[in-house]
N, C-alpha and C positions, 0 to 999 in steps of 0.2 A: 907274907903279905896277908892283911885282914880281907875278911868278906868287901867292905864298903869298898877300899881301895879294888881290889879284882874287880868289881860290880862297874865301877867308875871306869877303870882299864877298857874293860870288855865294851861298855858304851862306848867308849874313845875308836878302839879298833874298827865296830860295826858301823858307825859313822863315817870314818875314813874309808872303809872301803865299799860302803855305797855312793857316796860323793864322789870317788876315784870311777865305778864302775859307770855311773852315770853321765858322767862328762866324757868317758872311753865311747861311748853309745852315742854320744853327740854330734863326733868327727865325721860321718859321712852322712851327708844328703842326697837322695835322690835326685839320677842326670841321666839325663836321656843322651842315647848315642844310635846314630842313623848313619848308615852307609850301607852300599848296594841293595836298596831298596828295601833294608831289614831296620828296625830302630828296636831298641830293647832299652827298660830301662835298669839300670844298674844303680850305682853310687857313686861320689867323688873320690872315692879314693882308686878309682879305675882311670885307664888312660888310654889313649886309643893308639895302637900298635901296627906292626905288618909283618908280617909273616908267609913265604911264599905257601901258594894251593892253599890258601884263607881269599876269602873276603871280605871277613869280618874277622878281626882280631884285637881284643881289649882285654888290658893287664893290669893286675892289682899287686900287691906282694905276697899273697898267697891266693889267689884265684885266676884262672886263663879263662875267657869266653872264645870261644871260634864259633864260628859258620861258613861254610860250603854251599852255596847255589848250586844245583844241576840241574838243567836245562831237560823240561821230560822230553823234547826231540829227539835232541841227545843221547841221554838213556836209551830212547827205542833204537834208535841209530845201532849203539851199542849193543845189542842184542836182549834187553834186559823187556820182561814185558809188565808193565806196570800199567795199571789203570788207575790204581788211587795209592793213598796215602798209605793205608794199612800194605799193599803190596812192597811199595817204598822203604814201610819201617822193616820189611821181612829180609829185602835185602841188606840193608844194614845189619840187621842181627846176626846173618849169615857172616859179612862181612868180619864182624867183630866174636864170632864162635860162640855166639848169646845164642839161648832156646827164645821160644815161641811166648815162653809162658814166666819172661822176663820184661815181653811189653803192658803198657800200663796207660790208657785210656784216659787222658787230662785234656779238659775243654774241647780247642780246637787241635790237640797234637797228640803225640805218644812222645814217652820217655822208658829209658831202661840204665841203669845205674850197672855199673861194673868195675872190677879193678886190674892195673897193669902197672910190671914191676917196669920201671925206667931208669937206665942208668943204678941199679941197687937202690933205689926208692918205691915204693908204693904209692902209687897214684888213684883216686877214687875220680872217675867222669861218669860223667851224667847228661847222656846222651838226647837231646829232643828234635822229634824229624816233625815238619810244618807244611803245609801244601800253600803255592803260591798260584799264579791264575796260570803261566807256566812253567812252574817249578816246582822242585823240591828243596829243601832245605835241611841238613844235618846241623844242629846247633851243641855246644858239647862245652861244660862248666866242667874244669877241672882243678881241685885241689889234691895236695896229698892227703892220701887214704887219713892217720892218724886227726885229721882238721877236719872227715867228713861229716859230721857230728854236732860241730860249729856250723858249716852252712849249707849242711842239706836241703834246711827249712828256706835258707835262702834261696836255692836252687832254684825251687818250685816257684817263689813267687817273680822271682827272675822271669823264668821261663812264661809264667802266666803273661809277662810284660810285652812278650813279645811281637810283633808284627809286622807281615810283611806285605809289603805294597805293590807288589811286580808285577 
């Protein structure tokens, strides 16, 4: 094959696969999803789900949203002594065999990213806890580990989306 012809090829290829990626990029818009007092927004290719001990459950084909409401009465009921949010996210980390120095201070929440094998897969979640006027809230984006890469960045702005009304 001559130089012109490859040069011509080569435009052909890099054409078609920004065209291709472009229009891949297109598919999902921006959709607000609200239920028990939590609204977040995500995209259209999410669906809204149930899942028992969720309150909030919404499924993509490769990404899970959940959220957990807990009632701080509740909690103190339960022995647990919590005054704020940072105390909240300590619990969790406990929960989840996370250190201290794995939470991460974004706006109005914390987040801390971790992985677990399930069923012989790796899983990457990405854990966010959120104070409610009386609650807490554990929110938890999960793909597999090997996709966490593609939408960690989503993560974040997922989570920035979040809020709750309770």
């Amino acid at each position: 094959m001559n130089f012109a012809i490859k040069k011509k090829y080569f435009a052909f290829i890099l054409i078609t696969i920004t065209l291709a990626t472009s229009l891949w990029g297109c598919g999902a818009n921006p959709k607000n999803f609200t239920k028990s007092d939590l609204t977040v927004t995500l995209n259209t290719n999410f669906e809204e789900s149930s899942k028992s001990g969720f309150d909030v459950y919404i499924i993509s084909s490769d990404v899970i949203f959940s959220a957990t409401r807990e009632d701080a009465g509740d909690l103190e009921y339960a022995g647990y002594e919590i005054n704020s949010l940072q105390d909240y996210c300590y619990e969790i980390l406990t929960l989840n065999g996370a250190s201290t120095t794995d939470l991460v201070k974004r706006n109005d929440y914390y987040y801390f990213v971790d992985n677990k094998v399930v069923d012989n897969a790796e899983y990457t979640y990405f854990h966010c806890m959120y104070k409610g006027n009386n609650s807490y809230w554990i929110c938890e984006f999960v793909c597999k580990a090997k996709n966490y890469d593609i939408f960690g960045d989503s993560f974040l702005i997922w989570a920035d989306s979040i809020k709750i009304e309770d």
